[in-house]
C-alpha positions as CSV (number, residue, x, y, z in Angstrom):
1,X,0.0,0.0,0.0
2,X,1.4,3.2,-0.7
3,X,1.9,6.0,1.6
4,X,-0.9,8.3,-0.2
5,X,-3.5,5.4,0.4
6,X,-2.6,4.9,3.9
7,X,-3.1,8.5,4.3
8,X,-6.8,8.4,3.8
9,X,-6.8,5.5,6.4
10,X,-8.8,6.3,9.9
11,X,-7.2,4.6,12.7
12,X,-9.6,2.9,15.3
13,X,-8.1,3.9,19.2
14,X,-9.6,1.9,21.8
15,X,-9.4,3.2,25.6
16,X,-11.0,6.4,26.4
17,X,-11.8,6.2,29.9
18,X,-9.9,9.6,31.1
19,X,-10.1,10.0,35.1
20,X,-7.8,9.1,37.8
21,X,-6.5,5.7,36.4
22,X,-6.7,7.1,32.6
23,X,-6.5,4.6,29.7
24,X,-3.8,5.3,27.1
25,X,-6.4,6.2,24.3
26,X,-6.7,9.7,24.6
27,X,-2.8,10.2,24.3
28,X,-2.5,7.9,21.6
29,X,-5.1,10.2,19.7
30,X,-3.1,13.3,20.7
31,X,0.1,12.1,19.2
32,X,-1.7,10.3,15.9
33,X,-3.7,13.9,15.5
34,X,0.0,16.0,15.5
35,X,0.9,14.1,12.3
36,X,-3.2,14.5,10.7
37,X,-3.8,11.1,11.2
38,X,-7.7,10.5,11.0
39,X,-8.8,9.0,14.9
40,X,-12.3,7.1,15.7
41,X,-12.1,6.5,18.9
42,X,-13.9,3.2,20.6
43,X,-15.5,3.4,23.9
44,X,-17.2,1.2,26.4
45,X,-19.3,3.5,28.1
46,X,-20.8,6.8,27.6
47,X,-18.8,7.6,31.1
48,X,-15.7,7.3,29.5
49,X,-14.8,11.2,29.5
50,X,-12.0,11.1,27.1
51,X,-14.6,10.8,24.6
52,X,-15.5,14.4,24.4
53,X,-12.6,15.8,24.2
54,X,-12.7,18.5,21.6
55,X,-10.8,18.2,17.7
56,X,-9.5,14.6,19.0
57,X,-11.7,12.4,17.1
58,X,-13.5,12.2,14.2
59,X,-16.4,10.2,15.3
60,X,-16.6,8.1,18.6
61,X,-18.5,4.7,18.5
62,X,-19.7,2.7,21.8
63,X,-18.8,-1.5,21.8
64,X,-19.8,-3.9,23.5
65,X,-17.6,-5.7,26.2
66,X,-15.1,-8.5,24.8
67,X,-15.8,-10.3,28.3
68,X,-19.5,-10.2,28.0
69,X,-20.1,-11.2,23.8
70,X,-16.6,-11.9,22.1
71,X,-18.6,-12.0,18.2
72,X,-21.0,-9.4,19.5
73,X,-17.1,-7.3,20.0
74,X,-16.0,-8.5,16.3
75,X,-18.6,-7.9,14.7
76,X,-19.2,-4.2,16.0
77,X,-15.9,-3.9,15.1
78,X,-16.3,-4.8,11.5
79,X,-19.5,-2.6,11.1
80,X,-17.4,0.6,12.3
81,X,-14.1,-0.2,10.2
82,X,-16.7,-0.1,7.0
83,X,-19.0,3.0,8.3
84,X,-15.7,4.9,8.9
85,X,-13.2,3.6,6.3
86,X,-10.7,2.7,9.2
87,X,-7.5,0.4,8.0
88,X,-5.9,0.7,11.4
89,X,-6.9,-0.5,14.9
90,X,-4.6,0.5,17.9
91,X,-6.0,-1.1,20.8
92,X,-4.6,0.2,24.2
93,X,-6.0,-1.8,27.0
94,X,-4.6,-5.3,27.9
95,X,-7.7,-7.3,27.9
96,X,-8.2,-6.4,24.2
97,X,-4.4,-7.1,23.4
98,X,-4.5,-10.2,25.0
99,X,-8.3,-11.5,22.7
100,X,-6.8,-9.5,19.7
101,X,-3.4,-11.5,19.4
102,X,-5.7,-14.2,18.7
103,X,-7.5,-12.7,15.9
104,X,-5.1,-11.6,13.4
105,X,-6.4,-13.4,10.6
106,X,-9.8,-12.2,11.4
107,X,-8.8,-8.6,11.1
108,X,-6.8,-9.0,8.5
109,X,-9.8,-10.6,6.1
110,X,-11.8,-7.8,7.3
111,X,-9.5,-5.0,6.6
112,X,-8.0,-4.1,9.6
113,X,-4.3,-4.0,10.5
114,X,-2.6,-4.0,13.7
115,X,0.8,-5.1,15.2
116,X,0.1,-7.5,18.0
117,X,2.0,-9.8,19.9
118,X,1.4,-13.9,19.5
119,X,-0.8,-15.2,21.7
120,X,2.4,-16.8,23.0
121,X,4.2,-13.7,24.0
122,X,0.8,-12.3,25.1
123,X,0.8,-15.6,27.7
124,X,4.3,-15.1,28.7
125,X,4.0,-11.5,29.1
126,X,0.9,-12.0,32.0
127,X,2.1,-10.4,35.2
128,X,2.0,-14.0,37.0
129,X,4.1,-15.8,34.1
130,X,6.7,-13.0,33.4
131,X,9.0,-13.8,36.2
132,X,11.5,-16.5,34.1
133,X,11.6,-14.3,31.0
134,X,12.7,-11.3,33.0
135,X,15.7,-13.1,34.9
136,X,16.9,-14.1,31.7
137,X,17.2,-11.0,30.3
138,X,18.8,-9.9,33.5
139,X,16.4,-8.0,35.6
140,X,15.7,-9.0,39.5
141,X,12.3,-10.8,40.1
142,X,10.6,-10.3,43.5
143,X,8.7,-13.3,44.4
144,X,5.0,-13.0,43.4
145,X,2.3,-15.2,44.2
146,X,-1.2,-15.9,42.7
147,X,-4.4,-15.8,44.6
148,X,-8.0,-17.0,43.6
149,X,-9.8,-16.6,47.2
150,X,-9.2,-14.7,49.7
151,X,-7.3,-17.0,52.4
152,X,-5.1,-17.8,49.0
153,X,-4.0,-13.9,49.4
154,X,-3.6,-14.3,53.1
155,X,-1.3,-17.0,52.7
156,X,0.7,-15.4,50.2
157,X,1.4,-12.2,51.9
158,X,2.2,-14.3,54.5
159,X,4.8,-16.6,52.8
160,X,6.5,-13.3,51.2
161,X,6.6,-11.6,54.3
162,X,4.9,-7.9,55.1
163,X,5.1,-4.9,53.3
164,X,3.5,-6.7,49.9
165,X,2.2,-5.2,46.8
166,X,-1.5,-6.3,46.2
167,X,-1.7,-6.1,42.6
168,X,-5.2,-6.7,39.7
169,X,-4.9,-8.6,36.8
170,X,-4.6,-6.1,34.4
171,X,-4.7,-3.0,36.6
172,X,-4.0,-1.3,40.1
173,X,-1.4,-2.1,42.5
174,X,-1.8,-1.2,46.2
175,X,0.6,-1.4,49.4
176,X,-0.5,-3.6,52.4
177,X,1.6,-3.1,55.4
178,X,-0.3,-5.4,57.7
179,X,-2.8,-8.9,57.0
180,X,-6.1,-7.0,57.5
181,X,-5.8,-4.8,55.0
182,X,-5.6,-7.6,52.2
183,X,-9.0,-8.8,52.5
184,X,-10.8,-4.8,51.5
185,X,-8.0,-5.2,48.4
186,X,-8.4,-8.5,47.4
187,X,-12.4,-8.3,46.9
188,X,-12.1,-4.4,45.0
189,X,-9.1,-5.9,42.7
190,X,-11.2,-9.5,42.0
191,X,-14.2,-6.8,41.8
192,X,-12.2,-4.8,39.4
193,X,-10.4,-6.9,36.9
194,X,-11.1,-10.4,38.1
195,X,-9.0,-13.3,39.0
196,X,-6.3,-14.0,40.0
197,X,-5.3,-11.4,42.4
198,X,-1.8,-11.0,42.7
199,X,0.5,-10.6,45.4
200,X,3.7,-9.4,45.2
201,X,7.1,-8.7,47.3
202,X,8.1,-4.9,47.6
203,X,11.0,-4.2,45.8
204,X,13.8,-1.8,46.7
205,X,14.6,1.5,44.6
206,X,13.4,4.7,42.1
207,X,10.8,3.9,40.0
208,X,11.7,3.4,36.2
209,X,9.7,3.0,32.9
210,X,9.8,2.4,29.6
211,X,7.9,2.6,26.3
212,X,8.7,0.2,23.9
213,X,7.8,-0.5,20.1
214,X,9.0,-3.3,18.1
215,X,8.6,-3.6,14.7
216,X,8.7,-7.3,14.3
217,X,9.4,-10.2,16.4
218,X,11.6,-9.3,19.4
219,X,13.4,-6.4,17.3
220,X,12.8,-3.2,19.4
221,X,12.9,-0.1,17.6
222,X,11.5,3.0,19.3
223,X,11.6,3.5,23.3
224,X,11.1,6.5,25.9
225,X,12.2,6.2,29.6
226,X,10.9,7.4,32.3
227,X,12.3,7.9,35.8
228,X,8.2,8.2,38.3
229,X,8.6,10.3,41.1
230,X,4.5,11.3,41.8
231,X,2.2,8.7,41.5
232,X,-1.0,8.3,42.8
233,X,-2.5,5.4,45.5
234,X,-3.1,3.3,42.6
235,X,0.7,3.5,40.9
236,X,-0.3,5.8,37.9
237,X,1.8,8.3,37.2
238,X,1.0,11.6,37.6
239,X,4.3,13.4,37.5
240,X,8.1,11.8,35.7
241,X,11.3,13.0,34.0
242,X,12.4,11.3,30.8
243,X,16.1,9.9,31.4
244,X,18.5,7.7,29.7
245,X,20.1,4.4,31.1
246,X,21.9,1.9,29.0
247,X,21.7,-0.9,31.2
248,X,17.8,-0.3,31.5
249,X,17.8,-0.3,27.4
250,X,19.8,-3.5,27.5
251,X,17.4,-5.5,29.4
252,X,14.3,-4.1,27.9
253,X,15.8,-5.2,24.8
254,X,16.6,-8.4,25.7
255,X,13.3,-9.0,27.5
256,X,11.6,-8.4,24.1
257,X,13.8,-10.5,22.2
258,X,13.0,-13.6,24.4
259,X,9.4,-12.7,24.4
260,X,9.6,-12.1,20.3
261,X,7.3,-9.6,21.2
262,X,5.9,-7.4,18.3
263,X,4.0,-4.0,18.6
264,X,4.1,-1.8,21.9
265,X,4.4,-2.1,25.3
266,X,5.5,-0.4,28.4
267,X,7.8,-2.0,30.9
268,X,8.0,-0.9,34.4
269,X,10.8,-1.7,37.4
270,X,13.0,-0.4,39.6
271,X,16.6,0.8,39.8
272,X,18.7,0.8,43.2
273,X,20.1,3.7,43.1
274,X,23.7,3.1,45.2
275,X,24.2,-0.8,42.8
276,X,22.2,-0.3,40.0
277,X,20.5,-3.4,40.0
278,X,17.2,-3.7,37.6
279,X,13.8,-5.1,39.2
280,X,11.3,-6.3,37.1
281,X,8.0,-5.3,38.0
282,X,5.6,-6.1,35.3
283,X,5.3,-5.5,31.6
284,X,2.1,-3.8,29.9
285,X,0.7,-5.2,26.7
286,X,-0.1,-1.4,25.3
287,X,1.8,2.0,25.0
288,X,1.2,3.6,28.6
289,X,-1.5,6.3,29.7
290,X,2.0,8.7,29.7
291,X,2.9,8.6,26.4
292,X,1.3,11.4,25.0
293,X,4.8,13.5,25.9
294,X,6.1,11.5,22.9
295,X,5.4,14.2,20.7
296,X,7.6,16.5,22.6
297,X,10.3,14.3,23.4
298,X,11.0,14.2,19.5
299,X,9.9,10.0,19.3
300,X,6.2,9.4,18.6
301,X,6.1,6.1,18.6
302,X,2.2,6.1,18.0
303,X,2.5,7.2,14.4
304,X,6.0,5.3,14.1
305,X,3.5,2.7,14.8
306,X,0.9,3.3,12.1
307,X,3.8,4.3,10.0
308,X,5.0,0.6,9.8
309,X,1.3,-0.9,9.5
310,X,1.5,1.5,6.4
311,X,4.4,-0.6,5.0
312,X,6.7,2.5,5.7
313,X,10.2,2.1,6.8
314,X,11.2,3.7,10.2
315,X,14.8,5.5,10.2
316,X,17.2,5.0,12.6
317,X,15.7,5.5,16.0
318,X,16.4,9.1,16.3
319,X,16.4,9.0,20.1
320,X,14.4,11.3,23.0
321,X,15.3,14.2,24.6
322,X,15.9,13.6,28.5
323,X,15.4,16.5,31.4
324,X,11.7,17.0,30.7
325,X,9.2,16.8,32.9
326,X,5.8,15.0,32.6
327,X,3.0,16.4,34.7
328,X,-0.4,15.3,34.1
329,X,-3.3,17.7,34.9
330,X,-6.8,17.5,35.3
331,X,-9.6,19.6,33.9
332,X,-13.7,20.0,34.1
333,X,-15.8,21.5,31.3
334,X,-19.0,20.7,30.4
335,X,-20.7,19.3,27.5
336,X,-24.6,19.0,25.9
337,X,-26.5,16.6,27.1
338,X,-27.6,15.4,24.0
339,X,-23.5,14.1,23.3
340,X,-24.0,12.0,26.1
341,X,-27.2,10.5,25.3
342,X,-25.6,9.9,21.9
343,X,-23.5,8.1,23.1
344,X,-25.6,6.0,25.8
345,X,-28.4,5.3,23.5
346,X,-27.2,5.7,19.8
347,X,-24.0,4.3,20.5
348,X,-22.5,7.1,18.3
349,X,-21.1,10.6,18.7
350,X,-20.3,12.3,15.8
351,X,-18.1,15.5,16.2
């Protein structure tokens, strides 16, 4: 496909719930829409703020739950791709990475292209199965432990031994510095994002994190790093400085090499300061809520993305630029209540 054609492509961007614990949809759109890349955006519920953003989308479409009606998912997908003209899906929240690596050949007889992990690396990737691929590319491991009921958690923070890290599937990581606070946690996190709930051994040192993007099987192409230093009580970041470490890139790289990971990702872990010793904490199937700053940190790895599904060539990684700050900020506006109900009902908004 040439560049021209691709051009006229709308990509589909899942993940516009916008609020404390924001999905990365909305700053994926930000950095497609610097380079004039046509957005829809796809959305679960008509509470999903990041939906009315203004100039950000083209049109924004409501889908059903992939949980609830997998085909019912699919196919609403394939009736928005041909309403819209989309040639591009960008899906940024794990549960969808991990039924999308499974449907490849389904989106691509139905138009759609996307760079996803196998199911394989998608499996191995899982916060409770990443543990041997990260010691082999040479990060620290703390001891993790899964839990399906409650006395399961109990024992587990017992075994690993007080201050633990009780952890969802997909989402949210809390401290518990004594046993009665795990039961409150376990039920909101099962609540939340189901089973199992994780629990999870503190590890020492500064917070670190990476974007990644690979362009093909375990060949990483494009990263930012992060050094978090505000985060709110659920881990997300709210406040970072983009810094360079080779021994961080090293390991990332080698992480994604064993994985043969394809696509984005974000890995995050820990750095003692005084040995420099790398702690794996978890790796995310998706680009990260943070990485709208891409766009000013000269490495939008976003449209790099939608550059390759075009069949464009990327140039040599041209690098970031470190010393700046990320600060996200929150805003209230108001919008017609007719755009919400256009959403809720009519599953739709056009803006």
């Amino acid at each position: 496909m040439s560049a021209n054609a691709g051009a006229r492509d709308a990509v589909l961007v899942t993940g516009l719930h916008a609020v404390d614990n924001p999905s990365p949809g909305v700053s994926v759109a930000r950095c497609l829409r610097h380079e004039g890349v046509r957005v829809i955006g796809l959305c679960y519920e008509p509470t999903d703020t990041g939906a009315y953003v203004d100039g950000l989308f083209d049109r924004v479409y409501r889908m059903p739950r992939i949980e609830a009606d997998p085909q019912a998912y699919l196919q609403r997908l394939h009736a928005v791709a041909a309403a819209t003209g989309a040639g591009a899906l960008l899906p940024t929240l794990d549960p969808e990475v991990a039924f999308l690596a499974g449907q490849e050949r389904w989106l691509e007889q139905h138009g759609l292209r996307a760079l996803l992990p196998t199911p394989s690396a998608a499996a191995q990737a899982a916060k409770w199965a990443i543990a041997e691929p990260g010691r082999t590319a040479g990060f620290r491991v703390p001891t993790l432990r899964t839990a399906r009921t409650l006395d399961e958690a109990l024992r587990a923070a017992e075994f690993i031994g007080f201050p633990v890290m009780v952890k969802g599937a997909f989402y949210e990581a809390h401290r518990a510095e004594q046993a009665d606070e795990i039961p409150a946690l376990f039920r909101a996190l099962a609540g939340r994002w189901g089973l199992p709930v994780l629990v999870q051994a503190q590890a020492i040192g500064a917070e670190i994190v990476a974007a990644c993007l690979c362009d093909r099987p375990g060949r990483l192409r494009r990263w930012i790093a992060m050094r978090k230093f505000g985060m709110n009580e659920q881990g997300t970041t709210w406040c970072g400085v983009t810094f360079r470490n080779d021994s961080f890139f090293t390991a990332c790289e080698r992480l994604l090499e064993i994985l043969q990971w394809s696509g984005p990702c974000e890995v995050e872990a820990k750095i003692d300061e005084t040995s420099g010793m790398l702690t794996l904490l978890e790796l995310n199937t998706r680009f990260p809520s943070w990485i709208g700053i891409a766009t000013e940190v000269g490495s939008n790895l976003p449209f790099d993305l939608i550059r390759l599904l075009r069949g464009e060539p990327l140039d040599v990684d041209p690098g970031f630029r470190t010393g700046l700050v990320m600060v996200r900020q929150h805003h209230d506006r108001t919008i017609p209540l007719s755009r919400f109900v256009d959403v809720a009902v009519g599953g739709v908004l056009s803006v």
